[in-house]
N, CA and C atoms as a LAMMPS dump frame, in Angstrom:
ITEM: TIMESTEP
0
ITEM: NUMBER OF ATOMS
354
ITEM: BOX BOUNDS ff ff ff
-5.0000000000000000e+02 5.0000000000000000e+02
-5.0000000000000000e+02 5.0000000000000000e+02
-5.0000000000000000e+02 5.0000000000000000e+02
ITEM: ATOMS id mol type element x y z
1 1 1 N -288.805 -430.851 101.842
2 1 2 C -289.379 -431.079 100.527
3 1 3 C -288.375 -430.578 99.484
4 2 1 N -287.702 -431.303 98.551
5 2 2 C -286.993 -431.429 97.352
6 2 3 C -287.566 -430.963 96.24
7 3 1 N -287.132 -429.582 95.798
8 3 2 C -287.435 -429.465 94.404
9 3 3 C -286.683 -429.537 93.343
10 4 1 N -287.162 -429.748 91.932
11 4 2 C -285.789 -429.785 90.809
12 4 3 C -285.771 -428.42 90.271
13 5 1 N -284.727 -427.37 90.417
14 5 2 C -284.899 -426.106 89.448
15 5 3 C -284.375 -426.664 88.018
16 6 1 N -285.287 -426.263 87.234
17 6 2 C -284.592 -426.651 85.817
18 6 3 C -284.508 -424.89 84.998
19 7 1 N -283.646 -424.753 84.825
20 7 2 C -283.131 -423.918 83.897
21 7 3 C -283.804 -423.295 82.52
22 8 1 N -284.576 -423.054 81.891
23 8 2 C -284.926 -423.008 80.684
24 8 3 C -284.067 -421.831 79.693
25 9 1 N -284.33 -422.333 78.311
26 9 2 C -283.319 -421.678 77.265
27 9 3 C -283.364 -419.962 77.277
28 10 1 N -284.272 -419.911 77.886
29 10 2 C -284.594 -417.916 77.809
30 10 3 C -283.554 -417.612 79.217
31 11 1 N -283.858 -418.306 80.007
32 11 2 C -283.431 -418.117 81.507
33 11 3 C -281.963 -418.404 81.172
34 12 1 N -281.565 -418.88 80.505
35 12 2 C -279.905 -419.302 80.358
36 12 3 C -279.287 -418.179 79.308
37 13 1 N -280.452 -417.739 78.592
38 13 2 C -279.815 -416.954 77.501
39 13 3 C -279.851 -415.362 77.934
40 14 1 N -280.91 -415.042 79.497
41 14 2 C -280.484 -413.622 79.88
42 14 3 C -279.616 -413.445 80.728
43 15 1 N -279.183 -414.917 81.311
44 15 2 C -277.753 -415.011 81.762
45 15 3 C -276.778 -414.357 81.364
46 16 1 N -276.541 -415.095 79.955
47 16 2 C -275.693 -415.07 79.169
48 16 3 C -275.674 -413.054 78.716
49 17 1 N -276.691 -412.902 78.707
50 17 2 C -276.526 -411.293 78.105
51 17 3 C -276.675 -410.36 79.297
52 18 1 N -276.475 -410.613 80.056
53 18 2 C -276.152 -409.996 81.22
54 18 3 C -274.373 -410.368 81.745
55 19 1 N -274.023 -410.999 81.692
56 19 2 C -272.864 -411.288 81.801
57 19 3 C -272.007 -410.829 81.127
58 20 1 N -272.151 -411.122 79.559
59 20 2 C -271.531 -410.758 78.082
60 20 3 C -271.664 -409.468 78
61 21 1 N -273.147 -409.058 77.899
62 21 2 C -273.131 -407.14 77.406
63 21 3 C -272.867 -406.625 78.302
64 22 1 N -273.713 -407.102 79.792
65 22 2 C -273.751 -405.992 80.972
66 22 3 C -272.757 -406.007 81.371
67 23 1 N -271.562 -407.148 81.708
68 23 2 C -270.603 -407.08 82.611
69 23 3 C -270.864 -407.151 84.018
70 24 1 N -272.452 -407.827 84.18
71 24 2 C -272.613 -408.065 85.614
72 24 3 C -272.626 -409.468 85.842
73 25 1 N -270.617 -409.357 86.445
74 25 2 C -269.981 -410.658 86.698
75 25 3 C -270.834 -411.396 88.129
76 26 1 N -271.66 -410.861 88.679
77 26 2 C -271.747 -411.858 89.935
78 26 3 C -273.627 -412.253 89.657
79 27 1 N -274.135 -411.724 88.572
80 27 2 C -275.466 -412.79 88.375
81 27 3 C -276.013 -414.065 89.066
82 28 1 N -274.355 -414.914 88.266
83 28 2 C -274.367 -416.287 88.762
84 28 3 C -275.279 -416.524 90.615
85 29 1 N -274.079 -416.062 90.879
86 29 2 C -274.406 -415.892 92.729
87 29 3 C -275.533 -415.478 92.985
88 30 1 N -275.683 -414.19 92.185
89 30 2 C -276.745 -413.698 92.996
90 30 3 C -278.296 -414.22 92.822
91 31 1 N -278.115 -415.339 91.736
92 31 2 C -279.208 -416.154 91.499
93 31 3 C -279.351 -417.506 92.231
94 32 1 N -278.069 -417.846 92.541
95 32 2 C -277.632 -418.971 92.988
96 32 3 C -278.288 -419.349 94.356
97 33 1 N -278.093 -417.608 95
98 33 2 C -278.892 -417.652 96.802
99 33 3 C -280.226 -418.309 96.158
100 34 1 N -280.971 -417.917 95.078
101 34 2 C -282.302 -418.062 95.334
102 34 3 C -282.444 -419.439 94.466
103 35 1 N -281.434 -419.935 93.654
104 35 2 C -281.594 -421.252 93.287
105 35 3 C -282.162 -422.413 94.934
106 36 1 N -281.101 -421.825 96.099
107 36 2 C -280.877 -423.148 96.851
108 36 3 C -281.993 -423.126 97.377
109 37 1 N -282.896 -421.479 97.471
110 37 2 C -283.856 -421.875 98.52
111 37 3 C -285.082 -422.477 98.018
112 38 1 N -285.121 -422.602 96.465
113 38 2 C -286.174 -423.063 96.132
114 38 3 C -286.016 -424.328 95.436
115 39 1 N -284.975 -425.047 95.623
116 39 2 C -284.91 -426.467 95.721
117 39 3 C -285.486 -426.818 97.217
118 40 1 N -285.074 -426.288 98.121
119 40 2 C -285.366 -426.517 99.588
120 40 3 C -287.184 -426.278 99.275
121 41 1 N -287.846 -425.762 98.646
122 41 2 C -289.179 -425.811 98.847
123 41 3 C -289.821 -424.595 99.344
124 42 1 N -288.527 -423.115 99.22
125 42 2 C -288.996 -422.5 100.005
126 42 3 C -289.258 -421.622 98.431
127 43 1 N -290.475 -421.415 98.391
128 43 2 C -291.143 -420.142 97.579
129 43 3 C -291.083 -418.717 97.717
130 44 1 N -290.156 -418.161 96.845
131 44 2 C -289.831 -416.89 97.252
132 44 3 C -290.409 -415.923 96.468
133 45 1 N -290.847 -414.155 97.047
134 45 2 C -290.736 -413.471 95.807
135 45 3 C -292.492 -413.213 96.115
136 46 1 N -293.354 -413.063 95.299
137 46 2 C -294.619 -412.663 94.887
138 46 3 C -295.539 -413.703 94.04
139 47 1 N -296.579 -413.68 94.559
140 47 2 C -297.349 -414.924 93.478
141 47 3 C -297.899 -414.121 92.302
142 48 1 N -297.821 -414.21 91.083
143 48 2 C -298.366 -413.538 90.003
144 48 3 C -299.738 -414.506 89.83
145 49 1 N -300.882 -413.444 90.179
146 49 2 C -302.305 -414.371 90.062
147 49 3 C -303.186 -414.05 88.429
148 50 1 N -302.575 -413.261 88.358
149 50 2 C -303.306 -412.55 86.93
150 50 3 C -303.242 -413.424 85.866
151 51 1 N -302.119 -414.578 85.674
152 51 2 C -302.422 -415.786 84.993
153 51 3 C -302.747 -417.228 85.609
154 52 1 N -304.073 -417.502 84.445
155 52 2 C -304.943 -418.296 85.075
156 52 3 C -303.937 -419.848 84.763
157 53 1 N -303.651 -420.426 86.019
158 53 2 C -302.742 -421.92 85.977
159 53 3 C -303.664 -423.008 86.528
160 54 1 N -303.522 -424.217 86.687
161 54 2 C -304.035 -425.237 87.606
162 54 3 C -303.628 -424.679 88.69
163 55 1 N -304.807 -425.459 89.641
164 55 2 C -304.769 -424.87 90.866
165 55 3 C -303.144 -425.65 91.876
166 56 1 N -302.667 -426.408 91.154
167 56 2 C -301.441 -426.938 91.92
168 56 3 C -300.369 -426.391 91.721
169 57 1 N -299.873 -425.733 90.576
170 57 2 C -299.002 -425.121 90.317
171 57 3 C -299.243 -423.281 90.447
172 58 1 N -297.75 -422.829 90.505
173 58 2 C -297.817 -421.541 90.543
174 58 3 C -297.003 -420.329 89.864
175 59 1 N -297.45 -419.18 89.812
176 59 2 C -296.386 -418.597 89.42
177 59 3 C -295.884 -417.357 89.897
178 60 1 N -294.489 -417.001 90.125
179 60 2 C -293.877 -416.103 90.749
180 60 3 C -292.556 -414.931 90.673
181 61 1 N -292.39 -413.719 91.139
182 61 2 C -291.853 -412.962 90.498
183 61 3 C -291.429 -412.578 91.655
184 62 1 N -289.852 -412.885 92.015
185 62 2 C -288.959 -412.653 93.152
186 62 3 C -287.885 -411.508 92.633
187 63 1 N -287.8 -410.665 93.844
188 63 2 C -286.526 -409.427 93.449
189 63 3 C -285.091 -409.971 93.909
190 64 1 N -284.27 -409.376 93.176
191 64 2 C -282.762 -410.565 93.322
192 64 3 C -281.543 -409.116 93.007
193 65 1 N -281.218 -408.841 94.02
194 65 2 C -280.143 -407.663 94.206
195 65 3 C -279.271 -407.682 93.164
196 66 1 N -278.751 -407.058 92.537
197 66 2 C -277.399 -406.974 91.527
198 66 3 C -276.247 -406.242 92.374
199 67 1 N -275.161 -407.233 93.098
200 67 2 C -274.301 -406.913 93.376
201 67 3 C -273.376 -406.889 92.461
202 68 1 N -273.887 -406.956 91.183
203 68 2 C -272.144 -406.333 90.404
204 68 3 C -272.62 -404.661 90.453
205 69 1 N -273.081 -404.044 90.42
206 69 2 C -273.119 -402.566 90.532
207 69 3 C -273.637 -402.489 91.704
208 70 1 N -273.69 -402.877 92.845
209 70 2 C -274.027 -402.722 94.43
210 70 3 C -275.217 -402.242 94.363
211 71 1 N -276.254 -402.529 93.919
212 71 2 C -277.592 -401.788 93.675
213 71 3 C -278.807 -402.815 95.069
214 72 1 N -279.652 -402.513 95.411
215 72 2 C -280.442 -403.072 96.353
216 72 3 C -281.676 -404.331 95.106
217 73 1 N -282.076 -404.822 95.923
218 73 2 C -283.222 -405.255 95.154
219 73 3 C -284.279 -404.626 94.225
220 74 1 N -284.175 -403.267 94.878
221 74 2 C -285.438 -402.635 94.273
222 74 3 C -284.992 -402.212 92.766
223 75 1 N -283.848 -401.639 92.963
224 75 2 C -283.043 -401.727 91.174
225 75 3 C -282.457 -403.028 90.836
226 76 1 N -282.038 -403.967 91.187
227 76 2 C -282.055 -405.308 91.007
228 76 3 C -282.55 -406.217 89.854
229 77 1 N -282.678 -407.248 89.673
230 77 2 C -282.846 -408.062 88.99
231 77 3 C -284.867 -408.911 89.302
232 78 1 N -285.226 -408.736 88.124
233 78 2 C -286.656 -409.723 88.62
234 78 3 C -286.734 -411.191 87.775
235 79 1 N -286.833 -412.163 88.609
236 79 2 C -286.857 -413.493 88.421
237 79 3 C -288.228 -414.203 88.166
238 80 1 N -288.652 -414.723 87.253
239 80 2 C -289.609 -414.911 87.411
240 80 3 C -289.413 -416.709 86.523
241 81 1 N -290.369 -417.49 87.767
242 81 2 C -290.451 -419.116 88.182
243 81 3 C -291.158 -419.283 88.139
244 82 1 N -291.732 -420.853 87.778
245 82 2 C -293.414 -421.578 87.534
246 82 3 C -292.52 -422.311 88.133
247 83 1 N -293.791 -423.085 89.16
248 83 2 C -293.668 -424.295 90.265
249 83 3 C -294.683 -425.362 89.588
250 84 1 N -294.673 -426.54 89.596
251 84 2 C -295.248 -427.81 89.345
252 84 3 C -295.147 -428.419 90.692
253 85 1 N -295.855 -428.081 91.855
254 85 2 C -296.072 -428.67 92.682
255 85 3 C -296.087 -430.558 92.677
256 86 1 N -297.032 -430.468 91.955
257 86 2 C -297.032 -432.228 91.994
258 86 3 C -295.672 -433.133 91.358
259 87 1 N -295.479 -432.572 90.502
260 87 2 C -294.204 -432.981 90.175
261 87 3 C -292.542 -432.802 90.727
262 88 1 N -292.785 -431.619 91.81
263 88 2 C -291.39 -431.076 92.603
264 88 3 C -290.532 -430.22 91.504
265 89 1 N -290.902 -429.478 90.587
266 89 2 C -290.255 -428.944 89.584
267 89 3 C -290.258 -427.479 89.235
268 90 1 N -289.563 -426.898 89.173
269 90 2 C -289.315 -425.33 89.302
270 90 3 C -288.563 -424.828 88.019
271 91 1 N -289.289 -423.959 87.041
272 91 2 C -289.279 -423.692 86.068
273 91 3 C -288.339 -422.388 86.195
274 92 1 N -287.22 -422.119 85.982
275 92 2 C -286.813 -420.374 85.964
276 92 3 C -286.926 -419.903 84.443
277 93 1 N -288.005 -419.331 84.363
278 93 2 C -288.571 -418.762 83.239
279 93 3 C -287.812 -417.565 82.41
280 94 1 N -287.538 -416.43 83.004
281 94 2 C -286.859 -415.626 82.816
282 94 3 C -286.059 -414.806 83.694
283 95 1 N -284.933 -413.87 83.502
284 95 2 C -284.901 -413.066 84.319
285 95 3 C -284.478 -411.243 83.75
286 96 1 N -284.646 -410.535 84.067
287 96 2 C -284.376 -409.039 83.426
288 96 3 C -284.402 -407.837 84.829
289 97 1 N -283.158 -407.376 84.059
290 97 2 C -282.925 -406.26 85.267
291 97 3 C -284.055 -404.952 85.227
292 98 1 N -284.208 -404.413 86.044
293 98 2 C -285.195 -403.547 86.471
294 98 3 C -284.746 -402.102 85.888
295 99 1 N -283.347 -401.68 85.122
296 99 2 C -283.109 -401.158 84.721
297 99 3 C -283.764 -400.818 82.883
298 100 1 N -283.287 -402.582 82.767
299 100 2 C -283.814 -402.644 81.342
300 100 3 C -285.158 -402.403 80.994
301 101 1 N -286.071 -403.215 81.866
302 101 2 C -286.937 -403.419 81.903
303 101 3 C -288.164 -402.809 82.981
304 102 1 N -289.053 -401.902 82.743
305 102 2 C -290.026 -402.11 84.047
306 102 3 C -290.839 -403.12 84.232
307 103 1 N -291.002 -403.564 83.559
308 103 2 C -292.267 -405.109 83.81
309 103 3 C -292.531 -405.663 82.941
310 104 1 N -292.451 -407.078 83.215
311 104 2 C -292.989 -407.789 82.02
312 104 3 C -294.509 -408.375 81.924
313 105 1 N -294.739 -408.391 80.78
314 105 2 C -296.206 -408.202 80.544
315 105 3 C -296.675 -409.454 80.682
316 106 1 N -298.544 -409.735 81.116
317 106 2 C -298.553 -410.964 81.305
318 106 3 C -298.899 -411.661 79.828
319 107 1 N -298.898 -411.314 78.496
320 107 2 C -298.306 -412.176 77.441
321 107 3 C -297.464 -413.166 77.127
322 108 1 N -295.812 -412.061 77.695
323 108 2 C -294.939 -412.323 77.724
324 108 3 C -294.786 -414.065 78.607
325 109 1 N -295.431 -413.29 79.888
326 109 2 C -295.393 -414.886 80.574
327 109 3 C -295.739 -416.6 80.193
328 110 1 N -297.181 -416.124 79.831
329 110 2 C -297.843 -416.949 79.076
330 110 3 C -297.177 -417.362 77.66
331 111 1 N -296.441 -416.701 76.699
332 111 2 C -295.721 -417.254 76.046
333 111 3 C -294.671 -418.038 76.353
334 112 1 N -294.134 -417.845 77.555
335 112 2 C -293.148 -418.596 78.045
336 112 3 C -293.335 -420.429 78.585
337 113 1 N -294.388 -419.857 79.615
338 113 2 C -295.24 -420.906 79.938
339 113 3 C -295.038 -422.23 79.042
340 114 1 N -296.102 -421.506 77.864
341 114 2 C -296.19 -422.274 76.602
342 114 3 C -294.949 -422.516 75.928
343 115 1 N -294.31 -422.465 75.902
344 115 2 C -293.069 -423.222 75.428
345 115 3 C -292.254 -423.712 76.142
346 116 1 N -292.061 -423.289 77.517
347 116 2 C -291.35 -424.662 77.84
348 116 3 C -291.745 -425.192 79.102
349 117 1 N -293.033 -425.017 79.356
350 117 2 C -293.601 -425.814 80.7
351 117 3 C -295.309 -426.905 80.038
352 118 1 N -295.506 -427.009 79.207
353 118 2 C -296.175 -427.247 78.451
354 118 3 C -296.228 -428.909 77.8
């Protein structure tokens, strides 16, 4: 089963400031493992149930190692993806290191949602 990851402007822009400010040159990659597996269909990571979606789609919050400072997952990076099942389409919503951030709120999500899965 074929999915499309599509990229969105938040998801490209904490790229970008992770790369630029942080200097964590291997992001790319280390997002990249989890790009391929979820074109392949494979759903990775945690289902976030606390926001209410159609029952076909989903949403999820996968841990993603930061090998530019050799850190494990658990200090790592959190990814967080909406799936459109019926459509084969995979939203990468945001992503923020676990340093910066302890958690993002489910507002936050839902604002996201709403702007670019919507």
């Amino acid at each position: 089963m074929s999915y499309e990851v599509i990229f969105t402007p938040q998801f490209e822009k904490d790229i970008k400031y992770y790369l630029r400010k942080k200097k964590y040159s291997r992001i790319v990659d280390d997002v990249d493992e989890i790009v391929v597996e979820l074109e392949k269909g494979n759903f990775m990571g945690v289902e976030i149930a606390d926001v209410k979606l159609t029952t076909d789609n989903s949403l999820y919050k996968v841990r993603v190692a930061n090998s530019s400072i050799k850190a494990g997952k658990t200090h790592g990076f959190r990814l967080i993806y909406y799936v459109i099942k019926d459509d084969k389409e995979i939203f990468l919503l945001t992503i923020y290191s676990k340093k910066d951030k302890e958690d993002i709120t489910r507002n936050e999500i839902i604002d996201l949602l709403k702007m670019y899965c919507t």
